[in-house]
N, C-alpha and C positions, 0 to 999 in steps of 0.2 A: 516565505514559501511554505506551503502547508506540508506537514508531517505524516507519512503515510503508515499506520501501527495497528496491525493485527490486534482486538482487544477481545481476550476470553472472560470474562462477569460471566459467574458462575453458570448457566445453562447459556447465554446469549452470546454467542460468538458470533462477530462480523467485525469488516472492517470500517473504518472509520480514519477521517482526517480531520481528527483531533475535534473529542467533542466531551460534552460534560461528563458523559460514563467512563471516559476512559481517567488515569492518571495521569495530568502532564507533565511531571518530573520526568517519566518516561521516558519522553519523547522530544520534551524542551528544556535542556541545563541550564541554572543561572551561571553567573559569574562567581556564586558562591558556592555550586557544586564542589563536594570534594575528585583530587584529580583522581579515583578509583570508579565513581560516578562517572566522567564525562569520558573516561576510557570505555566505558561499557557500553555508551552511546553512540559513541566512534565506532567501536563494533557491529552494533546492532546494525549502526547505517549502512555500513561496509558486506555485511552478509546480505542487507534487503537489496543492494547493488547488483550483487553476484548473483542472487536468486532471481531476481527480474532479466536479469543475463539470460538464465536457462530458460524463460516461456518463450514463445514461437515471437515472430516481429511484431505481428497484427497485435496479438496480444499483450505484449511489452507497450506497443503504443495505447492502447484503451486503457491499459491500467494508469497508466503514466497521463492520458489528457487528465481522465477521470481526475488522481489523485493530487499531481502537481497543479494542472492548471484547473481545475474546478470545473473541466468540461461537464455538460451535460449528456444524457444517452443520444439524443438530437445533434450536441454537437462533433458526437466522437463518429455517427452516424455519418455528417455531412462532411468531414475529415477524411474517413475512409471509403467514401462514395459507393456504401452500403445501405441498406433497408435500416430502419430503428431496431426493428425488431430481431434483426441480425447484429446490431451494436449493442445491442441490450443480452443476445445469447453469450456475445463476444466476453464482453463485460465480466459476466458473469463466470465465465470458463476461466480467465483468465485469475480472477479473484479465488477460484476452489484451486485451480493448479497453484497459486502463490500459496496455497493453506497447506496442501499437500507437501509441498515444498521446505515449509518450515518446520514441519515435524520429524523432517530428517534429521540426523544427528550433521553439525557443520563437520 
């Protein structure tokens, strides 16, 4: 399943499911992580759970085709028996409300 991880490199923030700019110890523990590591991953997943929790439906689902299932803007489009260009705004609200989201203190 793909790994959904806000990644700030230094000026370039966006998100990403899991690509060469990012770190992926991050986001993927070995078996050889120490247990202080895969606790803080546990976490992480746990807070992106609960923050996905507070955006509106529509938007929880276009993040969620987008990032779990690798939808495209076509197919989250044809999902939500909306315009592209209304999956594409969608999309995009939902992804600044998760960034907003994260800057809060948990």
């Amino acid at each position: 399943m793909p790994v959904l991880i806000f990644c700030a490199k230094s000026t370039q923030n966006h998100w990403t499911k899991m690509n060469t700019n990012c770190n992926p110890c991050q986001a993927m523990p070995t078996r050889d992580a120490d247990p202080g590591h895969l606790l803080s991953v546990k976490q992480q997943a746990a807070r992106m759970q609960s923050l996905l929790l507070k955006l509106s439906p529509r938007q929880r689902l276009a993040i969620s085709l987008w990032a779990y299932y690798d939808a495209s803007i076509l197919d989250i489009a044809r999902t939500l028996q909306i315009e592209v260009n209304a999956a594409n705004q969608l999309l995009h609200r939902a992804k600044a409300n998760l960034k907003i989201l994260l800057k809060e203190k948990p």
